[in-house]
RODO-2510 file (C-alpha; in nm, 4 decimals, decimal comma):
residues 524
     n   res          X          Y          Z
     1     x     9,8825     6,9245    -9,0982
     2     x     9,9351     6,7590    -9,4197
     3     x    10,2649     6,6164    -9,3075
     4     x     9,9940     6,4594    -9,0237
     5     x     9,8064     6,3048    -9,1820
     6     x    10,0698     6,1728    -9,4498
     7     x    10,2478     5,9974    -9,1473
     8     x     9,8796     5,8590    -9,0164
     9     x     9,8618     5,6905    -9,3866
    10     x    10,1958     5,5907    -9,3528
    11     x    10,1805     5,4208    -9,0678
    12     x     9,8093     5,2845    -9,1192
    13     x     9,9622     5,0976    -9,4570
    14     x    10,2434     4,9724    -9,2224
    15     x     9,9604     4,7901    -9,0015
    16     x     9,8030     4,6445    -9,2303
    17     x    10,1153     4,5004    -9,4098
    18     x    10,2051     4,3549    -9,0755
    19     x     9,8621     4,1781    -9,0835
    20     x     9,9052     4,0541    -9,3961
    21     x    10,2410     3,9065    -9,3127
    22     x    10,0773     3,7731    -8,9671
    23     x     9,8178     3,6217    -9,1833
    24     x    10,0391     3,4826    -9,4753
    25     x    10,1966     3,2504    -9,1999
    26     x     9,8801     3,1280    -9,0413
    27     x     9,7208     3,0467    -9,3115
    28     x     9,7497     2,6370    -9,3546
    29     x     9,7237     2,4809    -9,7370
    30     x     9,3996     2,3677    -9,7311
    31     x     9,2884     2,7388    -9,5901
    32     x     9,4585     2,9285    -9,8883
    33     x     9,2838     2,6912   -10,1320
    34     x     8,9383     2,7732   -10,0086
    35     x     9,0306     3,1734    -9,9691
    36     x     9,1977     3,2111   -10,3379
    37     x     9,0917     2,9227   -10,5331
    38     x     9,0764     3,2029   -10,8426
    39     x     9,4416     3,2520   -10,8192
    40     x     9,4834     2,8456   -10,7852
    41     x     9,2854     2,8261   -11,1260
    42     x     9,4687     3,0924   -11,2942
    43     x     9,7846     2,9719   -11,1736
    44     x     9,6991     2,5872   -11,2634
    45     x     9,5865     2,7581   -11,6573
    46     x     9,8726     2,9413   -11,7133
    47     x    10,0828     2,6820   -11,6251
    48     x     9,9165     2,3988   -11,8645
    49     x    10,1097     2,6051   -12,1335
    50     x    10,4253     2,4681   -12,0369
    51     x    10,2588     2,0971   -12,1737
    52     x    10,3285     2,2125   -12,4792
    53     x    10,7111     2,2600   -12,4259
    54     x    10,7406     1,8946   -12,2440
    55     x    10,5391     1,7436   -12,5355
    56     x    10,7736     1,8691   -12,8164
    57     x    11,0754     1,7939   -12,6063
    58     x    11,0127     1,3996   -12,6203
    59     x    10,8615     1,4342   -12,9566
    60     x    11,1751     1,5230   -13,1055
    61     x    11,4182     1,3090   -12,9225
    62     x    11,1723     1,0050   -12,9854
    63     x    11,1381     1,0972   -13,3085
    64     x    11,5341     0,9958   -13,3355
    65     x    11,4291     0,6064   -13,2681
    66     x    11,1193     0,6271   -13,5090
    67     x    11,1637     0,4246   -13,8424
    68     x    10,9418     0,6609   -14,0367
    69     x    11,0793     0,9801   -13,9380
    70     x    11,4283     0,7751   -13,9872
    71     x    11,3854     0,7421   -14,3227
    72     x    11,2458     1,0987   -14,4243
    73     x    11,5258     1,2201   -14,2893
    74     x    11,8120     1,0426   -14,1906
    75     x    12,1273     0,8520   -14,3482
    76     x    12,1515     0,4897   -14,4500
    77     x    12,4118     0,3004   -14,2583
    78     x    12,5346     0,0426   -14,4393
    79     x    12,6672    -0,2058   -14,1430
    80     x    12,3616    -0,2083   -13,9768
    81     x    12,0989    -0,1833   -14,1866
    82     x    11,9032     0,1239   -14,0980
    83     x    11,8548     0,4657   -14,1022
    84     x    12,0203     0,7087   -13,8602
    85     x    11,9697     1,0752   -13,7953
    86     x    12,3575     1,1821   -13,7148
    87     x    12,4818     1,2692   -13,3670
    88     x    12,5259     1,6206   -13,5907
    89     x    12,1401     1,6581   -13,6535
    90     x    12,0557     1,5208   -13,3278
    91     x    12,2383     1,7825   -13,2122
    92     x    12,1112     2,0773   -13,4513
    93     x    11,7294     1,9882   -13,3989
    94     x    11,7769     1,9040   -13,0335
    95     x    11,9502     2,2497   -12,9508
    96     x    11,7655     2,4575   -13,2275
    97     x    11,4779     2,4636   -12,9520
    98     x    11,6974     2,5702   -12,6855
    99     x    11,8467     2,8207   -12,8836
   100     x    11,4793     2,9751   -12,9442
   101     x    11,3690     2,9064   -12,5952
   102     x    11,7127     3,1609   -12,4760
   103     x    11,5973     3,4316   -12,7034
   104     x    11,1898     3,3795   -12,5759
   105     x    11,3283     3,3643   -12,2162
   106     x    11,5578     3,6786   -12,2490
   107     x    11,2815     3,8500   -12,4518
   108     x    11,0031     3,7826   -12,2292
   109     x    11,2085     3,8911   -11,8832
   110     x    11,1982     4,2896   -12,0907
   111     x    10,8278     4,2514   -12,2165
   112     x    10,6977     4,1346   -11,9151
   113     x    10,8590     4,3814   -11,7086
   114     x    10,7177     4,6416   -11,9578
   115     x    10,3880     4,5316   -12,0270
   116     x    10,3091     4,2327   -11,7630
   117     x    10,2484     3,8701   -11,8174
   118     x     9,8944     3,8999   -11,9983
   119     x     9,9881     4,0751   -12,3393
   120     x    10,3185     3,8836   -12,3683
   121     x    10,1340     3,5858   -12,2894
   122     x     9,8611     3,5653   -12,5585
   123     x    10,1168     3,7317   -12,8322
   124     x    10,2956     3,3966   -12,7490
   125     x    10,0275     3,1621   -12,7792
   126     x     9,9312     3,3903   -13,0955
   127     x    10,2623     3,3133   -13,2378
   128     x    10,2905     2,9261   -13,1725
   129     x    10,0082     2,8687   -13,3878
   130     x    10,2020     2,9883   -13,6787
   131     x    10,5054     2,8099   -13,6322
   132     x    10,3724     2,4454   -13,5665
   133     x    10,2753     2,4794   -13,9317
   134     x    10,6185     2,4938   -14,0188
   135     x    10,7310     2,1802   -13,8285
   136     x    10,4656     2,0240   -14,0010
   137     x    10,5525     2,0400   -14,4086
   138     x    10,9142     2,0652   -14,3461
   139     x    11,0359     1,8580   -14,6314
   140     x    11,3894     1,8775   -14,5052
   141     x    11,5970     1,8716   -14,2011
   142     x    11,7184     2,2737   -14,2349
   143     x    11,3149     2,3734   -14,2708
   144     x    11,2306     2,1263   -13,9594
   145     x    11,5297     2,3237   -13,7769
   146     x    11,4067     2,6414   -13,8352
   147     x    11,0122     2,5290   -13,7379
   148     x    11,2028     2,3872   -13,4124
   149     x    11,3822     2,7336   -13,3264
   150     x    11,0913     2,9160   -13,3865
   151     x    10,8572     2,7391   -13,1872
   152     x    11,1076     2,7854   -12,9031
   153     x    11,0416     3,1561   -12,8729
   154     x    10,7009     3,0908   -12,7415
   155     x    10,8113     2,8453   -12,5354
   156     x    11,0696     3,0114   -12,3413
   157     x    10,7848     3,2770   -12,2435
   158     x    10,6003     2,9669   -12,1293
   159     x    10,8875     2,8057   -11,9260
   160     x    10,9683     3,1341   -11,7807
   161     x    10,6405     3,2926   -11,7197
   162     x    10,4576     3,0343   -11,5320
   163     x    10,7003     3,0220   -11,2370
   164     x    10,6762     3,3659   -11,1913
   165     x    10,3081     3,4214   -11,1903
   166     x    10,2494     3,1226   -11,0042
   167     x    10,4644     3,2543   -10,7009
   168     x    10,3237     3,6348   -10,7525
   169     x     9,9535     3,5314   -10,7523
   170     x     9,9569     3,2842   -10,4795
   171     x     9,9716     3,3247   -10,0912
   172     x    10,2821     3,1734    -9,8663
   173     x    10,1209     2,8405    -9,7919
   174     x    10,0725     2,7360   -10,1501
   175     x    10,3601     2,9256   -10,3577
   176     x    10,5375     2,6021   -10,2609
   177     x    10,2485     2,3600   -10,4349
   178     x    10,2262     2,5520   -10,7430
   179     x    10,5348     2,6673   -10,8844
   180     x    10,6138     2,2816   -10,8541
   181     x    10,3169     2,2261   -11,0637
   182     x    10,4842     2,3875   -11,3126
   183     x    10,7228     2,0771   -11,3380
   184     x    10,3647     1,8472   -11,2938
   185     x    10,2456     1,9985   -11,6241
   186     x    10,6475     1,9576   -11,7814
   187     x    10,6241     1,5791   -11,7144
   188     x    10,2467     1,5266   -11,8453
   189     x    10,3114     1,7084   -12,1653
   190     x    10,6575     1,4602   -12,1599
   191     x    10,3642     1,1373   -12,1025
   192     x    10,1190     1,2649   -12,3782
   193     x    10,4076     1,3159   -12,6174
   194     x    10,4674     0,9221   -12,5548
   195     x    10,1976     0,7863   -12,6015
   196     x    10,1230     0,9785   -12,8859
   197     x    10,4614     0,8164   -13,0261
   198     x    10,4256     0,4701   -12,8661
   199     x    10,0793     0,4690   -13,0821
   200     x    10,2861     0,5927   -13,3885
   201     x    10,5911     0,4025   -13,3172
   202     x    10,5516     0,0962   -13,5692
   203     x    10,3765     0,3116   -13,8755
   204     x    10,5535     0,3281   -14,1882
   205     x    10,4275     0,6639   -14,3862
   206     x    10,4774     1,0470   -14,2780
   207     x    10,2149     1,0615   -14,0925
   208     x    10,3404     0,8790   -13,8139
   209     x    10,5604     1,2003   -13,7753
   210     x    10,3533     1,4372   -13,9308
   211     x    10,0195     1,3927   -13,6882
   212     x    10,2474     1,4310   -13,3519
   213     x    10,3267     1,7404   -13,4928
   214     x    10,0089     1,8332   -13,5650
   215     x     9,8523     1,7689   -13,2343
   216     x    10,0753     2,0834   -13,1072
   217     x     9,7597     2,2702   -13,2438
   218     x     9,5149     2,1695   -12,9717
   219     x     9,7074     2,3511   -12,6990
   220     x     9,7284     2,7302   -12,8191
   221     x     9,3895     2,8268   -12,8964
   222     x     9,2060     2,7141   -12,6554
   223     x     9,4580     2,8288   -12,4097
   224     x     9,4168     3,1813   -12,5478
   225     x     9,0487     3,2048   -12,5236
   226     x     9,0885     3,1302   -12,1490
   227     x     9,3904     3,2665   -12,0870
   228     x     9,2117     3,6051   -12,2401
   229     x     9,0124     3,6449   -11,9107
   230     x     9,2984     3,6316   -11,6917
   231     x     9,3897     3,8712   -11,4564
   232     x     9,7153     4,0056   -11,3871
   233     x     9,9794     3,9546   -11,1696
   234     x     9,8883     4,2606   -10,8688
   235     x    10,2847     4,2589   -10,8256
   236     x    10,2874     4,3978   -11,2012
   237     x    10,0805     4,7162   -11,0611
   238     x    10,2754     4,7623   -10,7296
   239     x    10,5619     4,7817   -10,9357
   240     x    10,4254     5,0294   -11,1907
   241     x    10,2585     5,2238   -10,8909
   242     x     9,8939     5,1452   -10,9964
   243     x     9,7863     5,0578   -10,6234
   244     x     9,4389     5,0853   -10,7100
   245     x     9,4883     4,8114   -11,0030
   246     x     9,6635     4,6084   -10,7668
   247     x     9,3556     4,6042   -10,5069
   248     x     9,1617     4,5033   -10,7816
   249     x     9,3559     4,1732   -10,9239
   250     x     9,3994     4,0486   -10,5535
   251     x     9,0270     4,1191   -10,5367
   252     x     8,9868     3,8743   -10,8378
   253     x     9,2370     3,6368   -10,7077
   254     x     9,0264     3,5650   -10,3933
   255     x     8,7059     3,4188   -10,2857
   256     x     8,4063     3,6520   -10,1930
   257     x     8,4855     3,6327    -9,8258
   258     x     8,8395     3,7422    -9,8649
   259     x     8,8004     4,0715   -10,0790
   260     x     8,7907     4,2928    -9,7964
   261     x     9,1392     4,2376    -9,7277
   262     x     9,2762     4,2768   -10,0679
   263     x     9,3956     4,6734    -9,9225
   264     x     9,5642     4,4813    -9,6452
   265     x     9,7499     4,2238    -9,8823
   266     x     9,8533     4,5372   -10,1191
   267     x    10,0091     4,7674    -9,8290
   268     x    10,2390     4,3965    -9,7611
   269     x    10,3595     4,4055   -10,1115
   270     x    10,4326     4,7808   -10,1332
   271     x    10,6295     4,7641    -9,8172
   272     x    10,8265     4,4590    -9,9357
   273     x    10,8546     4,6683   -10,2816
   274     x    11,0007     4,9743   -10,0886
   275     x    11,2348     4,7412    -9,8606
   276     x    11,4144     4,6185   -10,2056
   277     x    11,3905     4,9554   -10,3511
   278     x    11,5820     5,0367   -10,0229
   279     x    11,8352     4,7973   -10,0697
   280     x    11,8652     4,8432   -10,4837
   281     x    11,6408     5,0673   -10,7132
   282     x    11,7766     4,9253   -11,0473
   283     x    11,5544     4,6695   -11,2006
   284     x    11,7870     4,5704   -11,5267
   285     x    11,9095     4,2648   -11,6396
   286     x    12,2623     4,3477   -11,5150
   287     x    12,1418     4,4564   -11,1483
   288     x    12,0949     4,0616   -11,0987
   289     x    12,4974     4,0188   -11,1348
   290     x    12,5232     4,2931   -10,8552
   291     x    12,5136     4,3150   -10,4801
   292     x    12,3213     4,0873   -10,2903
   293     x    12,0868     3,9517   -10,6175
   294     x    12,4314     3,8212   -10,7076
   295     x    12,4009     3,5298   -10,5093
   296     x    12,0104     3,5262   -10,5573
   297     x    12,0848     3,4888   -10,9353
   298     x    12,3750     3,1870   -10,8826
   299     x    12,1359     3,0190   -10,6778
   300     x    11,8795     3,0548   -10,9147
   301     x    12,0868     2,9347   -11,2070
   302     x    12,2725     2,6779   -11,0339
   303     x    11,9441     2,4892   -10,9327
   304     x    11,8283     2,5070   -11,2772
   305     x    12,1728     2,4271   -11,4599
   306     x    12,1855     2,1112   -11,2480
   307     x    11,8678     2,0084   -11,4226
   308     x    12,0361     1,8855   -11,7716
   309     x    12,3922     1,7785   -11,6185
   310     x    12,2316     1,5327   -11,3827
   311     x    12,1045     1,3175   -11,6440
   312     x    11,8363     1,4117   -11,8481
   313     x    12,0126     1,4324   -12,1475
   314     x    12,0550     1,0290   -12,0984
   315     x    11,7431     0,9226   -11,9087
   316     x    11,4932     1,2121   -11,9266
   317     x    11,3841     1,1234   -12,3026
   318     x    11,4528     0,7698   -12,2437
   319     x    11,2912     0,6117   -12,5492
   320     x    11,6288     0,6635   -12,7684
   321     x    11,8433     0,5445   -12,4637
   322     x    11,6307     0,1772   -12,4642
   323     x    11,6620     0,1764   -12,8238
   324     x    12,0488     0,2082   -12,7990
   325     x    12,0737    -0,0587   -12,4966
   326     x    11,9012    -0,3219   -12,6963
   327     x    11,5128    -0,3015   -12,6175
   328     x    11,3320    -0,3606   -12,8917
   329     x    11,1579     0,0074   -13,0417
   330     x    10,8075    -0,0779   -12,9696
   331     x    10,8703    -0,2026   -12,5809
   332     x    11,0713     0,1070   -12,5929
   333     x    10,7898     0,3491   -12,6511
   334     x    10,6095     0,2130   -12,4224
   335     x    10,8599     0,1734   -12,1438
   336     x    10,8895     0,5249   -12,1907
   337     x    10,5547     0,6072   -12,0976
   338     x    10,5618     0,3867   -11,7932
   339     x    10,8600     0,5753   -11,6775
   340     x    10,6935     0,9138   -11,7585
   341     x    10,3983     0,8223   -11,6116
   342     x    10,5963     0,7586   -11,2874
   343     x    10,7444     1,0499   -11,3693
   344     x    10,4077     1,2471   -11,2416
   345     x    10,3561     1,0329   -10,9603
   346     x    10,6850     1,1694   -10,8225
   347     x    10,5362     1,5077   -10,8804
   348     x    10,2766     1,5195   -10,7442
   349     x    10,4830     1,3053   -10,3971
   350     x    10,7121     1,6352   -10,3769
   351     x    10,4366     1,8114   -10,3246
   352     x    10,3677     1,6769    -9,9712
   353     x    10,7522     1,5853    -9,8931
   354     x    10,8731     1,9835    -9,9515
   355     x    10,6173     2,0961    -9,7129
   356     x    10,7827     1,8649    -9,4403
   357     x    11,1236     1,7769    -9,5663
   358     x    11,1902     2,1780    -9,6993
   359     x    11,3635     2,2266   -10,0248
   360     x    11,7154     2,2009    -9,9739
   361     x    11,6792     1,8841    -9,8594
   362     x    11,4882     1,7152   -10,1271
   363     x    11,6890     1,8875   -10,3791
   364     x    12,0391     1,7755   -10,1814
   365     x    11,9480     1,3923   -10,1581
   366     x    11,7977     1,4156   -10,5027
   367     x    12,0958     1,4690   -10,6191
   368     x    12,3143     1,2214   -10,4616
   369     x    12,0360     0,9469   -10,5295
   370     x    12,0648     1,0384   -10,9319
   371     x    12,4248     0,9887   -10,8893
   372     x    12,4214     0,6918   -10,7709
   373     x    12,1518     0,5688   -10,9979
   374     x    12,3798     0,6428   -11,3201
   375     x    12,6495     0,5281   -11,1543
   376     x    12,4861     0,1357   -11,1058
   377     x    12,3625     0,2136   -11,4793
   378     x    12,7662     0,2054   -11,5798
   379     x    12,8858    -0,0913   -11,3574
   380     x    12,5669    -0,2460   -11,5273
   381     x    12,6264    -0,1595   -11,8957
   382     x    13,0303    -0,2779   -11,8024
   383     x    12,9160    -0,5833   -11,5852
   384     x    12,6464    -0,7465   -11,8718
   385     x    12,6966    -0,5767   -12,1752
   386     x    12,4940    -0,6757   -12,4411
   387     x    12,3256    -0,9114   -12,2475
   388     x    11,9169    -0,9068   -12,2494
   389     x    11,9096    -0,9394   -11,8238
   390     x    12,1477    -0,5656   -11,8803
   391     x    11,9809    -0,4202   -12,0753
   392     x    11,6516    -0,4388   -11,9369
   393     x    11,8198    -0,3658   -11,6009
   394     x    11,9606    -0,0464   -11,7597
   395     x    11,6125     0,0530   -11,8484
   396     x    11,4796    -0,0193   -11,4749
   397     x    11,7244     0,2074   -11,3593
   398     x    11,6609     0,4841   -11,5828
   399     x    11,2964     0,4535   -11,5106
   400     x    11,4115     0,4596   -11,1547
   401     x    11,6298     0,7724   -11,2793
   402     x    11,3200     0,9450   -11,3551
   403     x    11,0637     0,8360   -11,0612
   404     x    11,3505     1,0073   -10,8451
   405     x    11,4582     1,3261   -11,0625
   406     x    11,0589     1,3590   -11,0948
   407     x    11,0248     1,3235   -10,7103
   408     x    11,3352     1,5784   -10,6416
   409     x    11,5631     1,7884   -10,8779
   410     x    11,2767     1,8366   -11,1288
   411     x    10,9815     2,0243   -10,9363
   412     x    11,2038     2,1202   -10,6232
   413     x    11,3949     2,3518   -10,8337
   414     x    11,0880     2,6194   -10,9367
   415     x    11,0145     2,6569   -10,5926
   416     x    11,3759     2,7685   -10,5346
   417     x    11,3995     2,9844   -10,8627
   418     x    11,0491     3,1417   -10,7843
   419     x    11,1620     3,2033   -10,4117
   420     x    11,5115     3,3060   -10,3756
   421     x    11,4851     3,6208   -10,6636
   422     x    11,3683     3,9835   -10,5288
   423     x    11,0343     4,1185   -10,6327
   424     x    11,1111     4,3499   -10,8187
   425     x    11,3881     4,1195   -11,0355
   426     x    11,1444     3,8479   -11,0341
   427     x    11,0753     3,8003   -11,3948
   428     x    11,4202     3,8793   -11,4944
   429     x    11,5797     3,6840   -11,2594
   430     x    11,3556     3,3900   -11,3437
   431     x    11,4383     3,4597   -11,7165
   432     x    11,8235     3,4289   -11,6226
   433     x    11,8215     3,1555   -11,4897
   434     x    11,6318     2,9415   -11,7611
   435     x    11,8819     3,0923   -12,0019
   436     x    12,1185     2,9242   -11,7996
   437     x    11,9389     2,6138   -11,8296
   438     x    11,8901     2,6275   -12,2081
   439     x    12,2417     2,6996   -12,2404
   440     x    12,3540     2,3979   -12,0185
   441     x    12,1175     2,1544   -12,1990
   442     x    12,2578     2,2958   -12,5177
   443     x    12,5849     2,1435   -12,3857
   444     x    12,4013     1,8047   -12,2761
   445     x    12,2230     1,7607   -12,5848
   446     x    12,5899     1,8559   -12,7773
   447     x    12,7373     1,5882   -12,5463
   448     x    12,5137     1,3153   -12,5068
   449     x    12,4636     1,1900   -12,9140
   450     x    12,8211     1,1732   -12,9144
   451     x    12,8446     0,9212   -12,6410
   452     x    12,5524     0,7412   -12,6925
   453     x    12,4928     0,7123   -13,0811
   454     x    12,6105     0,4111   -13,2459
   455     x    12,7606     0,6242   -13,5423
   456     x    12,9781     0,8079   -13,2772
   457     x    13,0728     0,6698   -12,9129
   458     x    12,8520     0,4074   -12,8568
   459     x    12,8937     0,4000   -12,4458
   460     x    12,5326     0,3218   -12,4316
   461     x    12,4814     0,2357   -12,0950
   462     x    12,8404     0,3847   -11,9500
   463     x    12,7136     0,7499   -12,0369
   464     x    12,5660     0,6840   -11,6795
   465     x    12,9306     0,7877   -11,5551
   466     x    12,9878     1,0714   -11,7088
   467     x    12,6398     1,2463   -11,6016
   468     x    12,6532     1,0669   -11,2601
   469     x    12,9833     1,2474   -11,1782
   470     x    12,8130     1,5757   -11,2978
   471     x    12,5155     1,5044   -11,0875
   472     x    12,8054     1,4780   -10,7440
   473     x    12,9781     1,8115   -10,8644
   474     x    12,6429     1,9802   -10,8238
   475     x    12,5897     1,7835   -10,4901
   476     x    12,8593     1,9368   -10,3134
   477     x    12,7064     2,2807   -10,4589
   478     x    12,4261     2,2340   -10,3211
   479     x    12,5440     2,0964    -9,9577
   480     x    12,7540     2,4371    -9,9278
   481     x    12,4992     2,7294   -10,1172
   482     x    12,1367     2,6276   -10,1556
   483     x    11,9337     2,7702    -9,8635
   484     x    11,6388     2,6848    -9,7129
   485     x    11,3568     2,8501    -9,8645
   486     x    11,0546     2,6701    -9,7369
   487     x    10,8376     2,9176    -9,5160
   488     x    10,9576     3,2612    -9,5710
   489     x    10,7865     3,5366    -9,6976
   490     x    10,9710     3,7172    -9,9741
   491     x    11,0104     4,0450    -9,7076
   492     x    11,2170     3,7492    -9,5090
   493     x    11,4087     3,6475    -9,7505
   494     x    11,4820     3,9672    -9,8488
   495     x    11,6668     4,0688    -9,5295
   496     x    11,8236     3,6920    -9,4911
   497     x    12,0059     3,7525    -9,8137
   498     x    12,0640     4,1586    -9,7162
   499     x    12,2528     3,9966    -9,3971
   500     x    12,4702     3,7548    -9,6276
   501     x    12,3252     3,4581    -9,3898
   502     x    12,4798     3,1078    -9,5048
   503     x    12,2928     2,8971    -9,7172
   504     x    12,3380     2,6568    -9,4473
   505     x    12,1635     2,8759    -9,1439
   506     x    11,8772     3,0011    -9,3425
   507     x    11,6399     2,7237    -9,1793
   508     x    11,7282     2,8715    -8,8086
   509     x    11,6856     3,2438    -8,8102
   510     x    11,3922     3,3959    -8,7554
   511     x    11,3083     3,6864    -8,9207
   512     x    11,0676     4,0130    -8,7927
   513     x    11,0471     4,2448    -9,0783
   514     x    10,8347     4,4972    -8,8735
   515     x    11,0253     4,4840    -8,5564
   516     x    11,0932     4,8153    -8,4052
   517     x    10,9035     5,0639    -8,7287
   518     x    10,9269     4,9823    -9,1070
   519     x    11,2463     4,9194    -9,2360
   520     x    11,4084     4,8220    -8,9167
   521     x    11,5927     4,4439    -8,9309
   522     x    11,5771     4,1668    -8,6602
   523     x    11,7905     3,8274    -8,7343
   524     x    11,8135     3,5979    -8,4376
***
């Protein structure tokens, strides 16, 4: 009798998670807004921490061109006249921020996994307040590099939380829209960070340095009064078991009209939780270098990796790169917000080309088109060097450069990262990845001052060939091991990568993950 009625539950949860999986693909975009505009607000929130990471990213590498902050800190050179941070200290400050934003990442793929994204959330936002302060009296370059490391921690729980939670919290038909926004809120904390310089540019005292830095304080705590009423990710509780939790954050997550169904939506993720606890129980860091989340993790760091090596060392902070082809420093502030406000025009374009076009796609010609760019940016720097007609075409093609990495490369890739990991290695995986990421912009940022810094290479524009043959290497990546990710449901993709189907066939299987009982497979 009990076995009975055990098997009648069963099968009544497998129902309803084949209605939920019926209804993730009906629903259309504008549909899923109206049914779970909570989770689009939470999602939206959590992500407008990530501002903070964009803004300090330009602040420091603009900082570099800034008179002011020049001479607090940097060397006199004799031949021309000025003061120079070194290619060295570029290097230190630029990569003592990715070196904080590894251990935050690595650190918040355990706590998360532990404790869920809340807690580890507003301990982060806790913690950044703390830190800014030491950014801010730094009297020396060592202090300032410690301030920078420090404030990375936080923001690699930032960079790597907000994909995740945007793709756990949101249904099929807008997991696309708002793990890209993630990138949207990358590339307006990037614009706020130049204006706020471009207004600073020309000032002479400390505080043309010292109030940038200080704005960092109107992010946090705000954020963590809101962010205190957030709910957690329901995937959190499947995970831990805590079904009834689970009911209750998709409950929260939807409008009024959808809450009856939040048993429906919970019986889909359990049954995609017990298909990958089917294929692999283990939920470490080292089961994503293991069986099939192998390739799930490559792809995952790949896409992100190609990030720094396809120019955004050169053209994503481009204020120091117009300085170095000739503009003059205050047309190069504010070039650079013209190109970063472009920057979020092309964001907010991807948006409606993925859901046509598909990721690998936009990601694929992304890259080629980057290429290319740099490449005309080398012939140009060759072709008219010196000249004021090449160096102000140099600076239309990096603004170009970032209209198009904006449009492509930049947002495509959280949809990938937040859609090609399992469930249940979600944060982890997402974690990896970013790691990967930090360490390959370590390498840019290591790189880059040495060719472009007038104390050291001095390429200026011909650094454009260097990055625009790394941008091809990662093309013909792409071309043979991205898949298409666009319209699966993470059961889907689960048994697309269980088969070992090439990247290049993804788009024309279909998938039943309830044909013939739970568990069974159907790839045709």
């Amino acid at each position: 009798m009990e076995e009975r009625v055990h098997k009648e539950h069963h099968d009544d949860d497998f129902e309803q998670a084949r209605q939920a999986a019926d209804d993730e693909h009906r629903l259309t975009a504008v549909q899923a807004i109206r049914l779970h505009r909570n989770a689009v607000i939470w999602s939206v929130l959590l992500s407008t921490c990530i501002i903070m990471e964009g803004y300090d990213i330009v602040l420091m590498n603009s900082f570099f061109a800034q008179p002011a902050f020049s001479r607090k800190y940097g060397e006199y050179q004799a031949d021309s006249g000025t003061y120079q941070i070194t290619a060295s200290w570029q290097n230190g400050l630029s990569n003592a921020v990715s070196v904080g934003t590894m251990v935050g990442a690595f650190a918040n793929g355990w706590f998360s996994h532990k404790m869920g994204y809340r807690p580890v959330l507003l301990a982060s936002l806790a913690l950044l307040c703390a830190f800014v302060f030491i950014s801010f009296f730094a009297p020396n370059l060592p202090v300032l590099l410690v301030g920078q490391f420090l404030c990375g921690l936080p923001w690699g729980v930032f960079a790597t939380m907000a994909p995740a939670y945007a793709s756990e919290i949101c249904p099929l038909a807008l997991r696309g829209y708002l793990t890209v926004y993630v990138n949207l809120t990358w590339a307006l904390g990037q614009l706020v960070s130049a204006g706020v310089q471009s207004a600073f540019s020309d000032g002479s005292n400390q505080w043309s340095y010292r109030i940038p830095f200080a704005i960092q304080w109107a992010w946090p705590i705000p954020l963590f009064v809101i962010l205190f009423f957030a709910p957690e990710s329901p995937w959190y509780y499947v995970r831990t078991g805590d079904r009834e939790m689970a009911e209750k954050m998709v409950a929260r997550l939807s409008s009024p009209a959808q809450r009856h169904l939040a048993k429906q939506t919970v019986a889909m993720m359990v049954h995609t939780n017990e298909l990958e606890k089917g294929l692999d129980e283990n939920t470490s860091y080292l089961q994503c270098f293991k069986g099939i989340d192998l390739r799930r993790t490559e792809i995952a760091c790949m896409a992100f990796a190609a990030q720094p090596f396809c120019g955004s060392s050169m053209a994503g902070t481009p204020t120091y790169f117009f300085v170095q082809a000739g503009l003059p420093t205050s047309l190069s502030f504010k070039m650079s917000i013209g190109g970063l406000g472009m920057a979020s025009v092309g964001t907010i374009i991807s948006w409606f080309l993925m859901s046509y076009i598909g990721r690998r796609t936009l990601y694929l010609w992304g890259l080629a088109s980057l290429s290319a760019i740099l490449f005309i940016t080398g012939f140009i720097s060759v072709g008219a060097s010196d000249s004021p007609a090449g160096n102000y075409a140099q600076a239309g093609m990096m603004i170009g450069w970032l209209f198009v990495y904006y449009l492509t490369v930049g947002p495509i890739c959280y949809a990938i990262i937040g859609e090609v990991s399992s469930t249940r290695l979600r944060n982890k995986s997402v974690c990896v990845s970013r790691i990967v990421y930090y360490i390959a912009q370590v390498i840019c940022n290591v790189v880059n001052p040495y060719m472009l810094n007038p104390t050291a290479g001095d390429w200026k524009g011909k650094t454009g060939f260097f990055w625009g043959a790394c941008a091809l290497v990662f093309f013909v990546w792409t071309y043979f091991r991205l898949p298409e990710t666009k319209g699966r449901t993470f059961e889907e993709l689960d048994i697309l990568f269980a088969n070992r189907v090439p990247a290049r066939e993804f788009a024309k299987y279909k998938v039943d993950a309830y044909a013939e009982g739970e568990g069974a497979i159907k790839v045709h």
